[in-house]
VEXMARLUM-754782 format. One record per residue (C-alpha): x, y, z; residue in one letter. Coordinates in steps of 0.1 Angstrom, whole numbers, plus 5000, padded with zeros to 4 digits. Each point is the difference from the previous one (the first is absolute). Layout:
<atoms>
XYZA/...
</atoms>
This chain:
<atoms>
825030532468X/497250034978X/496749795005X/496750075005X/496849845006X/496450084989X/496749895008X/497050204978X/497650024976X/500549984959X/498550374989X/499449864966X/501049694982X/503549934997X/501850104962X/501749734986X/502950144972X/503449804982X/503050174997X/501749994963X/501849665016X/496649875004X/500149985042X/496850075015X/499650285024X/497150095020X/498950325013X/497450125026X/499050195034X/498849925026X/498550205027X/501049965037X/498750115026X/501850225028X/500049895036X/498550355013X/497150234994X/499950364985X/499050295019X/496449914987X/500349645015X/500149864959X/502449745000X/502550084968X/502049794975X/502950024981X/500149894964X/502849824992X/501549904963X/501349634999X/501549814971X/500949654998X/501649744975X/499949724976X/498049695013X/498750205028X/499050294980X/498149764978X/498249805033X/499150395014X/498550084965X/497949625004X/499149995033X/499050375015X/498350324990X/498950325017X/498849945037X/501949705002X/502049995037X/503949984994X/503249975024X/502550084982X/504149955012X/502750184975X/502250304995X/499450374995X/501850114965X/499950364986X/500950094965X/499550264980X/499250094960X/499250294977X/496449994990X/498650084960X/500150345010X/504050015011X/498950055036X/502449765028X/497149795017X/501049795031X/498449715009X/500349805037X/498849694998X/500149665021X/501149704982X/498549695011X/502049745011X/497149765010X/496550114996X/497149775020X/496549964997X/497950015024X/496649984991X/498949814969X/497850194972X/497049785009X/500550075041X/500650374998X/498750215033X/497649655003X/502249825016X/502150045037X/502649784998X/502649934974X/499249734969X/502549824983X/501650244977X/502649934974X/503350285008X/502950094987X/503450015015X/503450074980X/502350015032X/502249754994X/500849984960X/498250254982X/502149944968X/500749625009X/497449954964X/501550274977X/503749804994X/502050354992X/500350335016X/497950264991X/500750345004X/496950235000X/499650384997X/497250245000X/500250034961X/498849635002X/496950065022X/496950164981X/497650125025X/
</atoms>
């Protein structure tokens, strides 16, 4: 089984790209913080690279920006490609099955309970919009 579930910060606003097939993906960070302390009591995060698709790539792009309080629920995907330079990079990555909001821009760290906030969720049909199969690889994706 492969899920995972997030809840963090955006460390800067999210990147919104098309691939040559014109689906949007998203990418960003976001910082989470661990449940234990360092040796100097500082509480440390990890920094973790999330990417997400098509309608919900383009709500991401719309609705949050760096700071902005994230869970996110998805899969952790690694690839790998040869850089400009001929060097093998290899990238791990979660991709976001649903991503929620949970603060709205004009409520951010004012507010202590959760707004109304518009979120996106492609569990059940992801494609269910698109008619054909599409079959993707990372030649298509220009990050």
């Amino acid at each position: 089984m492969n899920k995972v579930f997030l809840i963090g910060r955006l460390t800067k606003d999210p990147d919104l790209r098309y691939t040559s097939n014109n689906i949007p993906a998203a990418s960003f960070s976001i910082a989470v913080n661990r449940t234990f302390t360092n040796q100097n009591g500082v509480r440390e995060a990890d920094f973790i690279n999330i990417v997400a698709w098509r309608k919900q790539a383009e709500n991401i792009k719309k609705y949050i920006s760096k700071g902005s309080l994230v869970a996110v629920d998805g899969r952790i995907q690694t690839r790998n490609y040869d850089d400009k330079d001929g060097k093998k990079v290899y990238v791990t990555e979660v991709v976001a099955d649903s991503v929620q909001f949970l603060e709205s821009k004009g409520n951010r760290m004012e507010s202590n309970g959760v707004d109304e906030i518009p979120t996106t969720d492609v569990k059940d049909e992801p494609y269910v919009d698109f008619g054909q199969e599409i079959e993707l690889s990372d030649d298509d994706i220009a990050f």
